[in-house]
The first five atom37 places (N, CA, C, CB, O) and aatype in JSON, in Angstrom:
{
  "aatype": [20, 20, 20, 20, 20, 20, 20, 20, 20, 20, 20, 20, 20, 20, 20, 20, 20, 20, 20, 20, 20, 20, 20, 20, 20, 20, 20, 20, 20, 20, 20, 20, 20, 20, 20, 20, 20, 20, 20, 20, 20, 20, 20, 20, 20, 20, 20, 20, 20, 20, 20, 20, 20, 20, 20, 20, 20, 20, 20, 20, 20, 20, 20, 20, 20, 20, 20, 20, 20, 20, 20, 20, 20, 20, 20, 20, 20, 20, 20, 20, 20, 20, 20, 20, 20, 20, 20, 20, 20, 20, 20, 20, 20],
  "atom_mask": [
    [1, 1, 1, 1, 1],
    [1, 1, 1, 1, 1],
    [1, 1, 1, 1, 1],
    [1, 1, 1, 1, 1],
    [1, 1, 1, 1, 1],
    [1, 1, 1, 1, 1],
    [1, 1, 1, 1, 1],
    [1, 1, 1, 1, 1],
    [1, 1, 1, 1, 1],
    [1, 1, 1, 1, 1],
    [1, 1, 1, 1, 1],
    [1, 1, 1, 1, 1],
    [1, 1, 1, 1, 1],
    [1, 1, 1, 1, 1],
    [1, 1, 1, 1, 1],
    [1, 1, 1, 1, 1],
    [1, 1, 1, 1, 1],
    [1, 1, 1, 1, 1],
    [1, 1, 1, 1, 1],
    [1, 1, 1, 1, 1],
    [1, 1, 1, 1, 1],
    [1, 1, 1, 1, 1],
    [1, 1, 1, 1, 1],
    [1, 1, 1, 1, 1],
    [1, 1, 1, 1, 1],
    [1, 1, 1, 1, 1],
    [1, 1, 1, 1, 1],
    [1, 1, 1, 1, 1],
    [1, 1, 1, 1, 1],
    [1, 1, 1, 1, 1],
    [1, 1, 1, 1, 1],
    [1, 1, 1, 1, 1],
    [1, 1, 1, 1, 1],
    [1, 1, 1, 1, 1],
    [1, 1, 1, 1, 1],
    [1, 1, 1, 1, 1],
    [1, 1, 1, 1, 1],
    [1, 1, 1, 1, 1],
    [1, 1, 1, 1, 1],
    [1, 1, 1, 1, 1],
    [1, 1, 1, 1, 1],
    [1, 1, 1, 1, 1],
    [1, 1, 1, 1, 1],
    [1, 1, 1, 1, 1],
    [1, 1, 1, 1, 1],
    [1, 1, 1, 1, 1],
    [1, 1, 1, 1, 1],
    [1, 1, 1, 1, 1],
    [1, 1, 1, 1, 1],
    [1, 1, 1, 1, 1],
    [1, 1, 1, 1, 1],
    [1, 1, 1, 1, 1],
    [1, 1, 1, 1, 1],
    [1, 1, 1, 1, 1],
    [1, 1, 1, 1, 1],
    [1, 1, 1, 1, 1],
    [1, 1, 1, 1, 1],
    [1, 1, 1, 1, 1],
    [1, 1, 1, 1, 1],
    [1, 1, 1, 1, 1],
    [1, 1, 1, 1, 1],
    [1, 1, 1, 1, 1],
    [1, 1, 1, 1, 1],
    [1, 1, 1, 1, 1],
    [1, 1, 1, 1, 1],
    [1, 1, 1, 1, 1],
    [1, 1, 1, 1, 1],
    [1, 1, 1, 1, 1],
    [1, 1, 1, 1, 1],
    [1, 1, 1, 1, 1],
    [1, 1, 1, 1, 1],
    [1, 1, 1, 1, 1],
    [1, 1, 1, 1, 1],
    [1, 1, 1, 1, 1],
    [1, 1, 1, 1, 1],
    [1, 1, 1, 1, 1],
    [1, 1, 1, 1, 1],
    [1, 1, 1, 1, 1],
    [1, 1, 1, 1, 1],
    [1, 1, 1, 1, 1],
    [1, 1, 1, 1, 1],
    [1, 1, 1, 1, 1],
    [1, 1, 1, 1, 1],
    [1, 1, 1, 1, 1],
    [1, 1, 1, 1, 1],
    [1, 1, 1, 1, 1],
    [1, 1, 1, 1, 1],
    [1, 1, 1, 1, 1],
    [1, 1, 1, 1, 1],
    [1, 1, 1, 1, 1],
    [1, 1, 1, 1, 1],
    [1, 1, 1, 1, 1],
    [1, 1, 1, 1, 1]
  ],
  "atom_positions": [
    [[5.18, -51.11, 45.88], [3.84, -51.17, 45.32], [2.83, -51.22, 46.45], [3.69, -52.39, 44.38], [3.0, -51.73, 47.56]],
    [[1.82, -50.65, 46.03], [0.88, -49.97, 47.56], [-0.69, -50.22, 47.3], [1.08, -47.92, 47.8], [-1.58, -49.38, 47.12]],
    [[-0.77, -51.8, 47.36], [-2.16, -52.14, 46.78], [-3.4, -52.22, 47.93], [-2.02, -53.64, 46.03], [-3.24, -52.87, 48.97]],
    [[-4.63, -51.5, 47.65], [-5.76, -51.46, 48.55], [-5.9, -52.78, 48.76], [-7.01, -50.79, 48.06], [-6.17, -53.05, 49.93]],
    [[-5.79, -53.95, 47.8], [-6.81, -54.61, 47.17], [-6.5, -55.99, 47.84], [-6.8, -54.53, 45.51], [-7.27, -56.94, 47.94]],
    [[-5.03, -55.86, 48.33], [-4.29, -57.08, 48.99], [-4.69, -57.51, 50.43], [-2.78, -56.76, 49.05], [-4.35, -56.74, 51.34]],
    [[-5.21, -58.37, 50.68], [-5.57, -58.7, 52.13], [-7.14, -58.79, 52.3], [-4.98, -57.55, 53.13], [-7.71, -59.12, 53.34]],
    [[-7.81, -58.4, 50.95], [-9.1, -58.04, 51.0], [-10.13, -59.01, 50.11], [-9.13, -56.62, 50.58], [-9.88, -58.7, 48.95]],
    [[-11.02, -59.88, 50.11], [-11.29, -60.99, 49.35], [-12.4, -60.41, 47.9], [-12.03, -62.21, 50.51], [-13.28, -59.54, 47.95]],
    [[-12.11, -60.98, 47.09], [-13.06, -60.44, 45.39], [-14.68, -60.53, 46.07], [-12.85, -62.06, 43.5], [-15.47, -60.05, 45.26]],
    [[-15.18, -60.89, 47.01], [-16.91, -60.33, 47.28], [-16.85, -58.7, 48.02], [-17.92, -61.64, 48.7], [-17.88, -58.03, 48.15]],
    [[-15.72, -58.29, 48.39], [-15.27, -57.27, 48.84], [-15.09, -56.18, 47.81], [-14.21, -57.59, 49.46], [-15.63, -55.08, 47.73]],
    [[-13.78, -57.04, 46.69], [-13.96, -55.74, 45.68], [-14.91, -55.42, 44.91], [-13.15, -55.65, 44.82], [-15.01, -54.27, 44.48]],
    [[-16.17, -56.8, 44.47], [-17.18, -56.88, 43.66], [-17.98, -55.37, 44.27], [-18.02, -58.48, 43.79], [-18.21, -54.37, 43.59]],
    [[-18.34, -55.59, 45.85], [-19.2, -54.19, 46.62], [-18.61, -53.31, 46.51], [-19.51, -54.08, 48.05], [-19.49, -52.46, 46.34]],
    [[-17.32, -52.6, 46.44], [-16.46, -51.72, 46.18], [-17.04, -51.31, 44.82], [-15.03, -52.22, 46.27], [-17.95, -50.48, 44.68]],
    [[-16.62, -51.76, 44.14], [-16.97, -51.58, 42.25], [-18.96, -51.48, 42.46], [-16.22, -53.77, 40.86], [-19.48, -51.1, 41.42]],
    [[-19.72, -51.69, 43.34], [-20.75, -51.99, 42.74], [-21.61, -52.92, 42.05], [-20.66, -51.55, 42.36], [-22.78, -52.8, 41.68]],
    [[-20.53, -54.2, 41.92], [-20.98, -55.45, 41.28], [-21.14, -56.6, 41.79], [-20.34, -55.73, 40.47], [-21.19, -57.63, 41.12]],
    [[-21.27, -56.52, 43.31], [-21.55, -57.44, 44.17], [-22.96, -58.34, 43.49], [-21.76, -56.66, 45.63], [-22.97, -59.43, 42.9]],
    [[-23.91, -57.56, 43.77], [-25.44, -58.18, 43.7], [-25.68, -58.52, 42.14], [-26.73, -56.97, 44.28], [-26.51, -59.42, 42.0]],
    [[-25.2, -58.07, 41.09], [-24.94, -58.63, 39.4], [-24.71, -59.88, 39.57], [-23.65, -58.02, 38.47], [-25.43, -60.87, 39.5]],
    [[-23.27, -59.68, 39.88], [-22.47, -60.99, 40.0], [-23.36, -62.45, 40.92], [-20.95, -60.46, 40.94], [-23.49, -63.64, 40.63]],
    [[-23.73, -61.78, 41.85], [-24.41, -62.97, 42.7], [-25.75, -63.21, 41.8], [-24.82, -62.5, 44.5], [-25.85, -64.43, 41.76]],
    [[-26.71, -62.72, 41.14], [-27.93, -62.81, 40.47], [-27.33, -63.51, 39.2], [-28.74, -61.37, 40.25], [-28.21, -64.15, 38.63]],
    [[-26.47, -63.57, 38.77], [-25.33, -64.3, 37.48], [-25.22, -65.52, 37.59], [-23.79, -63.91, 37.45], [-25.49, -66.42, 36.79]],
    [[-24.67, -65.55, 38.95], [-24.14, -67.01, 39.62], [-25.38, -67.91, 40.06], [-23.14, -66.72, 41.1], [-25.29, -69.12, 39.88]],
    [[-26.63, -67.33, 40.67], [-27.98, -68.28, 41.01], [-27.91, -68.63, 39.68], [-29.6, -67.6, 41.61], [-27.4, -69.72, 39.43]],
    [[-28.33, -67.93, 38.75], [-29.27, -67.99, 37.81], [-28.38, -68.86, 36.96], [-29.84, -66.62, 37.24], [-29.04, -69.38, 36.06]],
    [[-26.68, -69.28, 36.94], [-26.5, -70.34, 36.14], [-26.62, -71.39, 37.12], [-25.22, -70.32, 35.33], [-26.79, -72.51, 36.65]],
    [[-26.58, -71.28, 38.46], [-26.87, -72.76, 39.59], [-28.48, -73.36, 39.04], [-27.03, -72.11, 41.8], [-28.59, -74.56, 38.79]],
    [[-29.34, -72.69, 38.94], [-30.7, -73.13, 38.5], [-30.53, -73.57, 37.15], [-31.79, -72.02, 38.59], [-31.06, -74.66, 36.9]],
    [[-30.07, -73.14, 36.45], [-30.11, -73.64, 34.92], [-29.71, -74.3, 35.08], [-29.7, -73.21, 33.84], [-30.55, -75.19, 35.25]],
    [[-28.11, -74.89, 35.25], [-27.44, -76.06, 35.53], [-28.29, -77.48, 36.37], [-26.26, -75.49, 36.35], [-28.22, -78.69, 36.19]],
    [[-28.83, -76.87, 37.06], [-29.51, -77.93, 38.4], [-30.56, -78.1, 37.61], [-29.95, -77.32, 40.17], [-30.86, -79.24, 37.95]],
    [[-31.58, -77.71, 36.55], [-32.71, -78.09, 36.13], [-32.16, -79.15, 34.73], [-33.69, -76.66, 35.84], [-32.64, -80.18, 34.25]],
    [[-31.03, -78.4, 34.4], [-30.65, -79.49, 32.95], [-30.27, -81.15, 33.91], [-28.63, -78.67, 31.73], [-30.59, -82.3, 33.6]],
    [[-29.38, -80.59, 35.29], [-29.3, -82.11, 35.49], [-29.79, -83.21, 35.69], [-28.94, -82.31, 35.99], [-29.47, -84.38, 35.47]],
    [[-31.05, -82.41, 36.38], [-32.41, -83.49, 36.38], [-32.81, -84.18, 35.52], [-33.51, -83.04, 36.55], [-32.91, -85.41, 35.61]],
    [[-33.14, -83.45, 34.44], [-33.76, -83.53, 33.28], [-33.29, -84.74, 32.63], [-33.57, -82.36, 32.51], [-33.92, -85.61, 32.02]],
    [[-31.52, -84.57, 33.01], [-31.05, -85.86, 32.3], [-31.1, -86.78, 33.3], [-29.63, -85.85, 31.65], [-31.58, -87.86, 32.94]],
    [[-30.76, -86.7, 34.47], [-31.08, -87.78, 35.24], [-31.97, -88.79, 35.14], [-31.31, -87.42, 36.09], [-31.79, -90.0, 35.31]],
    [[-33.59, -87.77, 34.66], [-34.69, -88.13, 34.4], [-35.38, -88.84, 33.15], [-35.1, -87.26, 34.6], [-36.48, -89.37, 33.06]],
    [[-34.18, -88.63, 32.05], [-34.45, -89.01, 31.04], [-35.16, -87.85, 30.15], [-35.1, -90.12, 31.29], [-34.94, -88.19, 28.99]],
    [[-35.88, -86.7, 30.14], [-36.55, -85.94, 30.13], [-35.71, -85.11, 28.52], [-36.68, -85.31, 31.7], [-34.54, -84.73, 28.51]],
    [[-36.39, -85.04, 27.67], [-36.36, -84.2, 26.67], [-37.14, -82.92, 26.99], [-36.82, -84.87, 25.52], [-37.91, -82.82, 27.95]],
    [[-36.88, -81.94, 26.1], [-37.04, -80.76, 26.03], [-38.69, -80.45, 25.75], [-36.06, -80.3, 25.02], [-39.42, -79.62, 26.29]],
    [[-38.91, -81.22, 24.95], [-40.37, -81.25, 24.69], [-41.17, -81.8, 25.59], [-40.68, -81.86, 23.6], [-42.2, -81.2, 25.9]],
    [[-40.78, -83.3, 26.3], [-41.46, -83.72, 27.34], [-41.28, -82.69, 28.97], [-40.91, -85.28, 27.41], [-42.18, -82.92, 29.78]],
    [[-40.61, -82.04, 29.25], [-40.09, -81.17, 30.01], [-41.21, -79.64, 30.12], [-38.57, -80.96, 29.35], [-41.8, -78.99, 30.99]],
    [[-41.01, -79.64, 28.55], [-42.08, -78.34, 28.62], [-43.41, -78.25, 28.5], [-41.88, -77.52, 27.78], [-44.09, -77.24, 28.62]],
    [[-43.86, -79.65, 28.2], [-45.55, -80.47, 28.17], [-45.63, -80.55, 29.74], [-45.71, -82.45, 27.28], [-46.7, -80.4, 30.32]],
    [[-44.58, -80.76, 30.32], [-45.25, -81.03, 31.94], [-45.02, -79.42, 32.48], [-44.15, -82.47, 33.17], [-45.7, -78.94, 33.38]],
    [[-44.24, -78.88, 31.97], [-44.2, -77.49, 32.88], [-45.43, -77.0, 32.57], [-42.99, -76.31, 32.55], [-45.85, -76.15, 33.36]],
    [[-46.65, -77.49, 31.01], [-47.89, -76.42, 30.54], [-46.93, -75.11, 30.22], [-49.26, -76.02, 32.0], [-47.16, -74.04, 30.78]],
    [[-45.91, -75.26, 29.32], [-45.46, -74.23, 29.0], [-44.83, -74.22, 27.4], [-44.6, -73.94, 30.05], [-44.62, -75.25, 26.76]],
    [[-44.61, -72.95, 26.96], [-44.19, -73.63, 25.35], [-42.44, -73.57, 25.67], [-44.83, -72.33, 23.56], [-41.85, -72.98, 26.59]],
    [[-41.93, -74.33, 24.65], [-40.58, -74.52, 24.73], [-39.42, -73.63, 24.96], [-40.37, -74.99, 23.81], [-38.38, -73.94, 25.54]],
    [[-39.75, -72.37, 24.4], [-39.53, -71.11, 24.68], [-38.83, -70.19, 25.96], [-40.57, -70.84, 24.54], [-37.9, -69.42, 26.16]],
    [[-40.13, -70.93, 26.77], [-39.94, -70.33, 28.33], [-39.12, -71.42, 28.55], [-41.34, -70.13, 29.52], [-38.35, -71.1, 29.47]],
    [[-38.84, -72.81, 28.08], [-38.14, -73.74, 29.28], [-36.71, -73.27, 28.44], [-38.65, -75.87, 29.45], [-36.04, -73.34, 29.47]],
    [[-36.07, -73.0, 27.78], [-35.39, -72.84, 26.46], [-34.68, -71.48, 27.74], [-36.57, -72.43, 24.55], [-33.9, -71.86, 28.61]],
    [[-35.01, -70.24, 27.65], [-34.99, -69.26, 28.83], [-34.68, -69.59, 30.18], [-36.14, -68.72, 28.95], [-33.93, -68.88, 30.85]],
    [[-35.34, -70.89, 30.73], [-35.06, -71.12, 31.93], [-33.88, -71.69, 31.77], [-35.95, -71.8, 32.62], [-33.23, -71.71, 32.81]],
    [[-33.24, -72.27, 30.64], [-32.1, -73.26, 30.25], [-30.47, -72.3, 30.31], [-32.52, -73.93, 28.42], [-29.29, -72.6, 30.5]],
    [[-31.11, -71.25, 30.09], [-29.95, -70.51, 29.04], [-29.57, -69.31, 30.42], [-30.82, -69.58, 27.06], [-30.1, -68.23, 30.69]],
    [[-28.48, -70.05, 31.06], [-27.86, -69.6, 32.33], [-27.55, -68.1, 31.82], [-26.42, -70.56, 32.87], [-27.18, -67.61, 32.89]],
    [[-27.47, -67.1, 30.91], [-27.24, -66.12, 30.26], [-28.68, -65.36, 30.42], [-26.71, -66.49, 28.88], [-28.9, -64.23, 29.99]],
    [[-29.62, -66.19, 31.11], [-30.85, -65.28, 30.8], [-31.55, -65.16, 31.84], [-31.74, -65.7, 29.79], [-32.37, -66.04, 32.08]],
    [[-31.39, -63.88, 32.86], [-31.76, -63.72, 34.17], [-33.34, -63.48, 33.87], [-30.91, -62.49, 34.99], [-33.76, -63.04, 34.95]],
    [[-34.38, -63.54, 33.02], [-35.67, -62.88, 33.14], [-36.44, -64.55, 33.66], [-36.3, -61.95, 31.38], [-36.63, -65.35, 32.75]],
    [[-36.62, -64.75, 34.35], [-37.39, -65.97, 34.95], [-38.16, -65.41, 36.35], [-36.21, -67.33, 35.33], [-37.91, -64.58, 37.22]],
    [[-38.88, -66.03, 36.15], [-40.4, -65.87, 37.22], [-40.6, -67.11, 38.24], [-42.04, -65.88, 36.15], [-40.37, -68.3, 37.99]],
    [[-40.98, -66.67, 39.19], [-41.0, -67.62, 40.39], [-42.1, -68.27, 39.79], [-41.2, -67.04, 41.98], [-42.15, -69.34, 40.4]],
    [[-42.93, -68.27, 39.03], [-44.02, -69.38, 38.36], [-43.45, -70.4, 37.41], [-45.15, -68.64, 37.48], [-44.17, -71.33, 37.02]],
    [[-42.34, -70.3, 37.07], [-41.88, -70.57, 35.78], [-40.48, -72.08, 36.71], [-41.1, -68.59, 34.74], [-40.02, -73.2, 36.46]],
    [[-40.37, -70.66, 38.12], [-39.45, -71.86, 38.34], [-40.22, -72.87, 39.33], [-37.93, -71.36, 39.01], [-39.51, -73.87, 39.42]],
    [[-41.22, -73.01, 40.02], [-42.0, -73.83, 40.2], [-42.79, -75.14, 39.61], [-42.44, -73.23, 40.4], [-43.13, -76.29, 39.91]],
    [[-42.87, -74.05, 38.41], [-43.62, -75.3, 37.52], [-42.55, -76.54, 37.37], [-44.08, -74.73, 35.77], [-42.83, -77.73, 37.51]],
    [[-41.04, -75.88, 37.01], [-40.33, -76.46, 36.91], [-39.83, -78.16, 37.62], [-39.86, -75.54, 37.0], [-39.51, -79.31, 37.32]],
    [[-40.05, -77.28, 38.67], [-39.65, -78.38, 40.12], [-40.72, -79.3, 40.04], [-39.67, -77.62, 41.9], [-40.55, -80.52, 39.95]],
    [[-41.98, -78.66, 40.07], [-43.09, -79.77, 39.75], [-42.92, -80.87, 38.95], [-44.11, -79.25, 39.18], [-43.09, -82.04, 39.29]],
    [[-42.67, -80.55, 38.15], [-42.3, -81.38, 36.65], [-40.87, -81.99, 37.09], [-42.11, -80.17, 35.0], [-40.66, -82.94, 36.33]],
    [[-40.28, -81.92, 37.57], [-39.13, -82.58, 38.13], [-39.42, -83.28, 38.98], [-38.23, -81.9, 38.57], [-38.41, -83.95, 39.21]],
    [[-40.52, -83.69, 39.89], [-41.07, -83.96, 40.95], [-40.38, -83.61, 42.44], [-41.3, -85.22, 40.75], [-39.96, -84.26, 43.4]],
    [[-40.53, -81.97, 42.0], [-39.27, -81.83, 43.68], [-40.22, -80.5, 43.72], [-36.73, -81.51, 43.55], [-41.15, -80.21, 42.96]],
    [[-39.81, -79.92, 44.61], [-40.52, -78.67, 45.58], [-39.7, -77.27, 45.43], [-40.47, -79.11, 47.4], [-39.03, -77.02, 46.44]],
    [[-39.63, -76.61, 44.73], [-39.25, -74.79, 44.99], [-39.3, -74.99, 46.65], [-40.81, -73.27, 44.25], [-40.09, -75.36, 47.52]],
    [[-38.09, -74.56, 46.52], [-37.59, -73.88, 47.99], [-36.61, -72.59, 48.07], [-36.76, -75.01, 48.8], [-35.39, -72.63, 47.99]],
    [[-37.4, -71.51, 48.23], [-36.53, -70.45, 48.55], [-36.28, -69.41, 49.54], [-36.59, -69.95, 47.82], [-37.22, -68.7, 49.91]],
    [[-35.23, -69.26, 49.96], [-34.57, -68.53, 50.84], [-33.97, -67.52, 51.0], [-34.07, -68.9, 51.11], [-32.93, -67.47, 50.34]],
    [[-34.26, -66.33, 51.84], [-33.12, -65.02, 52.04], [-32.33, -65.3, 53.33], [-33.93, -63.37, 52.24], [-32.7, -65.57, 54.47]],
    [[-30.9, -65.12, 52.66], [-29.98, -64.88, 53.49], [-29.44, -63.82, 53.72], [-29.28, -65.47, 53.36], [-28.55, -63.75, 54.57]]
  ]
}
């Protein structure tokens, strides 16, 4: 048996196939959802009190929640952090 695929690590075959940068925009976008719900509970923070401090309707925080839903805006995730009392910090690597 005569496999390409052996010796070679899955961020390798993801660029091969084309699905490198999906996959990685998949994976932020449930790290942020995840990391904003944990606060939230950390914080005590309901959904409604959450989206009164973002100045946003429930909707958008509901979207920011739902690791399945890549359409989020660097305004949206700011407000966020605000309301969390922490700072947007972002980076290219």
């Amino acid at each position: 048996m005569n496999n390409e695929h052996i010796g070679s690590n899955f961020d390798d075959f993801l660029a091969e196939e084309g699905l490198l940068a999906e996959a990685e925009t998949v994976a932020v976008k449930r790290i942020i959802a995840y990391q904003v719900d944990q606060m939230m509970k950390e914080q005590n923070l309901t959904k409604t009190e959450m989206s009164r401090r973002m100045n946003t309707s429930r909707a958008a925080l509901e979207r920011l929640l739902d690791p399945a839903n890549q359409s989020i805006t660097l305004q949206t995730l700011e407000r966020a952090a605000k309301a969390l009392g922490r700072r947007l910090q972002i980076t290219l690597a």
